[in-house]
C-alpha positions in Angstrom: -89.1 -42.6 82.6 -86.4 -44.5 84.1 -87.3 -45.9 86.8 -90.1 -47.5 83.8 -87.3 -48.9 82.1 -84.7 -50.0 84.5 -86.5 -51.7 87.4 -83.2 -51.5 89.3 -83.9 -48.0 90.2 -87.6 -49.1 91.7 -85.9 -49.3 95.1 -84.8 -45.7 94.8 -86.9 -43.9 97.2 -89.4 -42.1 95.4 -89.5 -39.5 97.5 -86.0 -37.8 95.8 -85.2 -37.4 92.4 -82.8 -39.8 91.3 -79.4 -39.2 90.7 -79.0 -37.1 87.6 -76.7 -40.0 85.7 -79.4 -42.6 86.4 -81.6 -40.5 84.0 -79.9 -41.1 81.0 -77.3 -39.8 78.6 -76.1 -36.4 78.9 -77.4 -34.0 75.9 -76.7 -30.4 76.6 -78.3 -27.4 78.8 -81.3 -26.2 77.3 -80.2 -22.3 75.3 -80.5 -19.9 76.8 -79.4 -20.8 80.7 -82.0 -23.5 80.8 -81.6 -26.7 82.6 -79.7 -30.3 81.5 -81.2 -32.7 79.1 -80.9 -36.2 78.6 -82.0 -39.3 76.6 -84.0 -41.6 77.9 -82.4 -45.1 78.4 -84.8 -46.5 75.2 -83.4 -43.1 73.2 -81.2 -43.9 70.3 -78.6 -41.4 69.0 -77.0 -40.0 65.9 -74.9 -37.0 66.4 -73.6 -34.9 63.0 -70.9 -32.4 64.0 -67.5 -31.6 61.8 -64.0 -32.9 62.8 -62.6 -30.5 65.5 -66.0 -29.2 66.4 -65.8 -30.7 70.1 -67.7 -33.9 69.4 -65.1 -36.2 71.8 -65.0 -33.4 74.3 -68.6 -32.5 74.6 -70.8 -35.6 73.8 -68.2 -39.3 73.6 -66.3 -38.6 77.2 -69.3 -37.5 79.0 -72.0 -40.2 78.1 -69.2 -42.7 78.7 -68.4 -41.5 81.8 -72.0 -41.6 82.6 -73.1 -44.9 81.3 -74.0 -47.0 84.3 -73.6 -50.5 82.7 -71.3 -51.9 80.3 -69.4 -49.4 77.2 -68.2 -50.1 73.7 -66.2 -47.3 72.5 -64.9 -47.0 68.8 -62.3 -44.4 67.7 -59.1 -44.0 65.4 -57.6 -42.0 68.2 -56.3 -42.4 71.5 -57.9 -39.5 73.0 -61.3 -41.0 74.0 -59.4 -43.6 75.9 -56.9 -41.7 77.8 -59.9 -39.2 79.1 -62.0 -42.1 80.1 -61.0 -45.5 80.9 -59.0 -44.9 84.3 -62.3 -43.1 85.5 -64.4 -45.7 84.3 -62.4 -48.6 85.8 -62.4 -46.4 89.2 -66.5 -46.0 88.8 -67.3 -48.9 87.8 -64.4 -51.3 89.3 -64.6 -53.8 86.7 -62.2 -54.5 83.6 -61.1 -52.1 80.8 -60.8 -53.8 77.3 -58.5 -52.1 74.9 -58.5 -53.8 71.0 -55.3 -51.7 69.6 -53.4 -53.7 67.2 -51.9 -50.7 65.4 -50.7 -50.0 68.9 -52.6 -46.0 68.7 -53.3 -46.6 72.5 -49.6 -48.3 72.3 -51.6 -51.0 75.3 -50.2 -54.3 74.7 -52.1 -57.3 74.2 -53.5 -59.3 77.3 -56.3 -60.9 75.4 -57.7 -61.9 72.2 -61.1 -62.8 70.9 -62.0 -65.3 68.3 -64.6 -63.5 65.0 -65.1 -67.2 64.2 -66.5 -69.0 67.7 -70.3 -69.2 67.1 -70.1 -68.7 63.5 -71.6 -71.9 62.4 -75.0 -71.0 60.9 -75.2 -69.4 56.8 -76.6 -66.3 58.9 -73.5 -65.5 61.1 -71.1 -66.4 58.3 -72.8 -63.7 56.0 -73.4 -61.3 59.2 -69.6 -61.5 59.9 -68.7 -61.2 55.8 -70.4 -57.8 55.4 -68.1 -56.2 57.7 -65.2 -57.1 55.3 -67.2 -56.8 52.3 -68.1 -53.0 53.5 -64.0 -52.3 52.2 -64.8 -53.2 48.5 -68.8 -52.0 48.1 -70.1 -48.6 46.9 -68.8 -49.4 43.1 -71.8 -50.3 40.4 -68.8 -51.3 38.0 -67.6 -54.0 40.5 -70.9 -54.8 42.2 -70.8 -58.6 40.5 -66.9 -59.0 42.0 -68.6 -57.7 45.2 -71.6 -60.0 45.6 -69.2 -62.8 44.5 -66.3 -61.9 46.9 -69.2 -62.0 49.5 -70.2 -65.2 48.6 -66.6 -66.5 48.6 -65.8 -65.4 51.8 -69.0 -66.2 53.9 -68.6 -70.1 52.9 -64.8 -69.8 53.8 -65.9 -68.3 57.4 -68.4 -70.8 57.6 -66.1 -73.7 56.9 -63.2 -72.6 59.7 -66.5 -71.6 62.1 -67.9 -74.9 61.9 -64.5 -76.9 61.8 -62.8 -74.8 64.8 -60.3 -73.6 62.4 -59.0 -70.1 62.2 -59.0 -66.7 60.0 -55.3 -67.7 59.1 -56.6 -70.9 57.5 -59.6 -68.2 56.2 -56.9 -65.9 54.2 -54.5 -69.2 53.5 -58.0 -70.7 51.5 -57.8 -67.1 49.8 -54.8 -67.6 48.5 -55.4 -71.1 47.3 -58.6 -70.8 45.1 -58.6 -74.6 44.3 -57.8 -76.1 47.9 -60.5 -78.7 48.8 -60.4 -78.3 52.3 -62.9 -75.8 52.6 -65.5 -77.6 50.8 -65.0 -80.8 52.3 -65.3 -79.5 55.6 -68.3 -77.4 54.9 -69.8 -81.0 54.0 -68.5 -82.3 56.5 -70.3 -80.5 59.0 -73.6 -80.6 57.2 -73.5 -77.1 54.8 -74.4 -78.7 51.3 -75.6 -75.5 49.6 -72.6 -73.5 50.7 -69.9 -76.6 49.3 -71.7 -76.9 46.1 -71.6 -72.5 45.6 -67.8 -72.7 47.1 -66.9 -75.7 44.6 -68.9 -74.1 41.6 -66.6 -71.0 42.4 -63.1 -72.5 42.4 -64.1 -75.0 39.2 -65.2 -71.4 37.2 -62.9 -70.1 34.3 -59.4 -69.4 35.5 -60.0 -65.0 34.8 -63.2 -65.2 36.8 -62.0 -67.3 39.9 -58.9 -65.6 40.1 -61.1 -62.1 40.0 -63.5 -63.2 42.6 -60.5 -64.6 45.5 -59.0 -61.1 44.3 -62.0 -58.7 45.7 -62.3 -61.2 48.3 -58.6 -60.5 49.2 -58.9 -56.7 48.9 -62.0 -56.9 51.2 -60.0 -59.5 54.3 -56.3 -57.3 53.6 -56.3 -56.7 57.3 -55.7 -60.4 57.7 -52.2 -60.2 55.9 -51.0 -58.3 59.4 -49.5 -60.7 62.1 -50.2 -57.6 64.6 -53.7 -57.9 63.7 -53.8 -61.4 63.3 -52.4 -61.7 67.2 -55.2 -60.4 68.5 -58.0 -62.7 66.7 -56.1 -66.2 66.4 -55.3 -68.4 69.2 -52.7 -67.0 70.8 -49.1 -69.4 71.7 -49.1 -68.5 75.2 -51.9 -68.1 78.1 -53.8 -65.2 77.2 -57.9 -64.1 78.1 -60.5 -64.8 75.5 -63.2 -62.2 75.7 -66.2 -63.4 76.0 -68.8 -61.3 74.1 -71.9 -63.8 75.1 -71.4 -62.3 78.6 -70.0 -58.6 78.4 -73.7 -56.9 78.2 -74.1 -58.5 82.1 -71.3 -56.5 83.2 -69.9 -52.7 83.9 -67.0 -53.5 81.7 -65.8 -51.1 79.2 -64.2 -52.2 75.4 -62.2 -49.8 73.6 -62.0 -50.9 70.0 -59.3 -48.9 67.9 -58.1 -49.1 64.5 -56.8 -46.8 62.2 -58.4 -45.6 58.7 -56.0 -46.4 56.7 -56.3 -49.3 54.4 -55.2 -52.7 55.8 -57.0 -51.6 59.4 -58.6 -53.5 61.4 -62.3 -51.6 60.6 -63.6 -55.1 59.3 -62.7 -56.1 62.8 -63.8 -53.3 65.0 -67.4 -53.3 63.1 -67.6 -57.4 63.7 -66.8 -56.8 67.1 -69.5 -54.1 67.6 -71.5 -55.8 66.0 -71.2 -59.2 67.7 -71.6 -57.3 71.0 -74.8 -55.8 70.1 -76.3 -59.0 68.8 -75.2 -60.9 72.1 -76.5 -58.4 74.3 -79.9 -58.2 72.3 -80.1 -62.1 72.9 -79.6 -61.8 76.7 -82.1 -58.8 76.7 -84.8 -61.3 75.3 -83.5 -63.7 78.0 -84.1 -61.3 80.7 -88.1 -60.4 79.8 -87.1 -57.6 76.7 -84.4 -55.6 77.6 -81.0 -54.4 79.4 -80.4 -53.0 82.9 -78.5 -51.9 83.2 -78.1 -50.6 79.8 -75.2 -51.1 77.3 -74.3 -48.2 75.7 -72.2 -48.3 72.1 -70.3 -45.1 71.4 -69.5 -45.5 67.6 -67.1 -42.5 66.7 -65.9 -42.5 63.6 -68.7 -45.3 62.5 -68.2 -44.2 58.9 -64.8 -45.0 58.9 -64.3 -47.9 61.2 -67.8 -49.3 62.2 -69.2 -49.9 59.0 -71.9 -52.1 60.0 -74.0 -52.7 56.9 -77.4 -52.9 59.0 -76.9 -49.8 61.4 -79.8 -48.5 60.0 -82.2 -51.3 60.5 -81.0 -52.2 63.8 -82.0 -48.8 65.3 -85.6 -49.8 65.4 -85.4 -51.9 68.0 -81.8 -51.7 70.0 -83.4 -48.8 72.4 -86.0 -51.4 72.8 -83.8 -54.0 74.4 -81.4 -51.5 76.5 -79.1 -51.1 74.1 -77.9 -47.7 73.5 -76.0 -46.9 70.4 -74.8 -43.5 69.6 -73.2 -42.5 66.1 -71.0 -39.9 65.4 -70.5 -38.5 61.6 -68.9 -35.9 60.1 -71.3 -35.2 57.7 -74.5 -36.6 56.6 -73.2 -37.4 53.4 -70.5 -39.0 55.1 -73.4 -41.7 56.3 -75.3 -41.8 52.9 -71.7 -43.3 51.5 -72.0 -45.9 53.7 -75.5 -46.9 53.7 -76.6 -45.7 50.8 -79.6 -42.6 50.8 -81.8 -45.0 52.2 -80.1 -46.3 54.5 -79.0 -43.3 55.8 -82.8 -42.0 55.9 -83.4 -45.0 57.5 -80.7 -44.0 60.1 -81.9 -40.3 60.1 -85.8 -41.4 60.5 -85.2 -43.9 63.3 -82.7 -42.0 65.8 -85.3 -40.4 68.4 -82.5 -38.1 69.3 -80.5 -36.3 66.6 -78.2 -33.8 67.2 -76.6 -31.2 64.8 -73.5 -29.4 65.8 -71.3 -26.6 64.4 -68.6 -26.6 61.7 -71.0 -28.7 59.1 -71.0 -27.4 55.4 -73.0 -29.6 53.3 -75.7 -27.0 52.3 -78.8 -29.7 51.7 -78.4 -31.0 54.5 -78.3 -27.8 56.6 -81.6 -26.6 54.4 -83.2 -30.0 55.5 -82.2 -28.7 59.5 -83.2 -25.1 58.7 -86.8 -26.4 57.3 -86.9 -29.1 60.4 -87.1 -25.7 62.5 -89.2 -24.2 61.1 -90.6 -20.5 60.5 -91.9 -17.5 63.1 -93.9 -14.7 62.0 -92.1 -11.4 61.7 -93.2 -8.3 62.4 -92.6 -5.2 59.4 -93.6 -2.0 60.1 -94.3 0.4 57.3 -95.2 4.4 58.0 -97.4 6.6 55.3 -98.1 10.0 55.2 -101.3 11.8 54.0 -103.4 14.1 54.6 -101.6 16.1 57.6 -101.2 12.7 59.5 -98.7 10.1 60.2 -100.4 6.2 59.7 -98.5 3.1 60.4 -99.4 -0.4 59.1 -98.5 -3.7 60.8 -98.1 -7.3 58.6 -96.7 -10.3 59.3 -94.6 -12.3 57.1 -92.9 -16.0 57.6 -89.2 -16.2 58.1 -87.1 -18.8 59.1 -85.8 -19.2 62.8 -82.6 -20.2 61.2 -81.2 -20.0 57.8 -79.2 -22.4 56.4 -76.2 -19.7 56.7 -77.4 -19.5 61.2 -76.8 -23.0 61.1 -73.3 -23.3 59.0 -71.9 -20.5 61.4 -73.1 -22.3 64.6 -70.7 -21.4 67.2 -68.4 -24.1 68.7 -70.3 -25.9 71.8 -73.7 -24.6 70.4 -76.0 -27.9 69.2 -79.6 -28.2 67.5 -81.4 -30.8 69.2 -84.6 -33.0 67.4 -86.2 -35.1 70.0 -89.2 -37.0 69.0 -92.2 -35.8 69.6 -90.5 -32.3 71.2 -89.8 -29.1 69.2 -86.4 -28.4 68.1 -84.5 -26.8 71.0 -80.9 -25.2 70.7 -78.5 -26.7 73.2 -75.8 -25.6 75.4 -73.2 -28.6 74.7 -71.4 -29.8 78.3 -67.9 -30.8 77.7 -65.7 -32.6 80.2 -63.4 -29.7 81.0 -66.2 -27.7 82.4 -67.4 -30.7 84.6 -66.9 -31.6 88.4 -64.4 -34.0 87.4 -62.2 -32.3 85.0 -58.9 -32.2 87.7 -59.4 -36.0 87.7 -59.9 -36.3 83.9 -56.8 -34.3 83.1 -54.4 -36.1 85.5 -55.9 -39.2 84.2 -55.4 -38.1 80.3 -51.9 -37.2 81.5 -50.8 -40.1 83.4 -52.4 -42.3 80.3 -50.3 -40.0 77.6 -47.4 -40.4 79.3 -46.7 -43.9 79.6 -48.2 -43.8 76.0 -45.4 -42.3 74.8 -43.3 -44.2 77.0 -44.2 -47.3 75.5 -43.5 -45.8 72.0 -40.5 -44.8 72.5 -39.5 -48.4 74.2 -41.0 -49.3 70.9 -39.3 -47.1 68.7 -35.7 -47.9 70.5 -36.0 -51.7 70.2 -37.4 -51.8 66.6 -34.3 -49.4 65.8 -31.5 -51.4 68.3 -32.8 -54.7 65.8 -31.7 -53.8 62.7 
């Protein structure tokens, strides 16, 4: 199957098996002492398993480490960086992108990247508004505040897109509901429709206008941070701009971290997934359909920090095109708050790889997984006595293969596996510390902790010696 989908590996003699990486992602070892699985490089991934249940360890590091083209890695930690990205700059020898401005990974800032360049089309404006507008949805008592706030901010993107302006003239214009600028320049560079909405909005009753630049302001909060700002404004000095037209040609690898808490960057992290995967998906079409080699886009934590509203659709065609996402939940009703029960069906029905690990708890869920499984027949045995003999009768009933109670008490590194078209199989899960490579892993995690702290402390010390 890959050699079908990456013509790369035609040249590989055929005469071999191909290396086991070229394959595809790592799943698991096949229970009970069976042999290694994989996804196919057109496979799409969800993966459900419960915090500290081994999901970095056994399923993030190790399809990083094995992805043989370009990465995007979300987290709010530091640990899937400091396990991966020296061995992925040594594999791959090509640049490691870290987007940390809440400093978790404490790397300082050698780049930036613009949200705004290409963002002069309705479309990209409103693609790049419902990451922000993700903060303030999920609320039917605020749903007009919502769609209005959405409608505010995607003519204010579109006006500084179009103009060459910035997101700090973007939250200045939030703060000034009756400044022209934005909807002269949004006729100004041809956007009718949009000035008339924006300039409808900013001449409505004082209690509305102020309501609507409010929500809008709740939604774009992480712009109020100059350490977030920094890394998606122009910066004063000579810095890199990263280029995300051109990163799905590469083996680069892009860290994007943020932290949960409100005023994070997640609007940021999910627009800069997000404007990944729709680059990449352009230069697929440009190179006859698809990737290769593929990108692969490790969202941990997706229901926290990569919010992107359309997840659900997109997975119907990104395996398609080379592009491999893989997303991590704690819970499936952690995914139906973000994309809503269908959406999160969508999701569900659309992965062609799912995998359930242990420590869930949400009992509907684990009785949808139980049924999923399926029954065996049982054999009961039942002895009777009469007349001077001993007679035994045999019947069969249905019981499931696991219970809903099997499944919630699923030891650590122990996985159910759906595959389409395949039956369920129980898996093994691999993590990096029982791999070849886990001496070089560790010292690598070490060396990366180390001057971590390092540059915390410097931190720390010259935050204190200034006041």
């Amino acid at each position: 199957k890959a050699r079908q989908l990456r013509p790369s590996l035609a040249n590989v003699s055929k005469a071999k098996p191909l290396a086991t990486a070229a394959a595809g992602l790592p799943l698991g070892r096949l229970r009970p002492g069976g042999p290694e699985l994989r996804a196919s490089w057109e496979d799409v991934l969800v993966v459900f398993m419960a915090p500290r249940s081994g999901k970095t360890s056994e399923v993030a590091v190790p399809q990083v480490l094995d992805a043989p083209g370009a990465v995007v890695a979300t987290s709010n930690k530091a640990d899937l960086w400091a396990l991966t990205s020296e061995a992925r700059s040594k594999d791959t020898g090509e640049r490691v992108w870290v987007f940390d401005p809440q400093r978790i990974a404490q790397v300082g800032q050698s780049w930036w990247w613009n949200p705004l360049k290409g963002v002069t089309t309705v479309e990209a404006a409103q693609r790049l508004t419902s990451h922000f507008i993700a903060e303030v949805q999920g609320d039917r008592h605020h749903e007009f505040w919502s769609s209005a706030a959405e409608d505010v901010l995607a003519s204010l993107f579109l006006a500084a897109g179009s103009s060459g302006r910035t997101l700090a003239d973007v939250y200045d214009w939030l703060n000034r509901p009756t400044n022209p600028v934005p909807v002269d320049l949004l006729r100004e560079h041809g956007h009718a429709a949009s000035a008339g909405g924006l300039a409808g909005r900013q001449a409505g009753a004082t209690e509305t206008r102020e309501g609507v630049f409010e929500t809008a302001r709740v939604a774009a909060k992480c712009l109020r941070d100059p350490a977030i700002m920094a890394w998606v404004t122009p910066p004063p000095f000579d810095l890199d701009e990263f280029d995300t037209a051109g990163f799905a040609a590469t083996r680069q690898t892009l860290y994007l971290l943020t932290k949960e808490a409100a005023g994070g960057a997640a609007p940021l992290v999910a627009a800069f997934a997000d404007r990944v995967m729709q680059d990449a998906t352009a230069l697929a079409e440009r190179r006859g359909g698809r990737l290769d080699p593929p990108l692969v886009v490790m969202l941990d934590e997706a229901a926290n920090i990569a919010k992107i509203a359309d997840l659900p659709q997109l997975y119907s065609h990104l395996g398609s095109r080379g592009i491999i996402p893989v997303t991590i939940l704690q819970s499936y009703p952690q995914g139906e708050r973000v994309w809503g029960q269908t959406g999160m069906a969508t999701l569900w029905a659309a992965a062609t790889i799912k995998i359930v690990g242990a420590g869930l708890d949400d009992e509907s869920f684990l009785e949808r997984v139980s049924r999923l499984i399926g029954d065996h027949d049982v054999a009961t045995r039942a002895l009777h006595h009469g007349g001077g003999s001993v007679g035994e009768n045999v019947s069969l009933r249905r019981q499931r293969i696991l219970a809903v109670e099997d499944l919630r008490q699923l030891p650590k590194s122990t996985a159910i596996l759906f595959a389409t078209g395949c039956r369920p199989a129980m898996l093994d899960m691999q993590p990096w510390y029982r791999g070849r490579r886990r001496a070089e892993i560790e010292a690598a995690s070490a060396r990366a902790m180390a001057a971590l702290t390092e540059r915390a402390n410097a931190s720390a010390a010259a935050v204190g010696s200034s006041r």
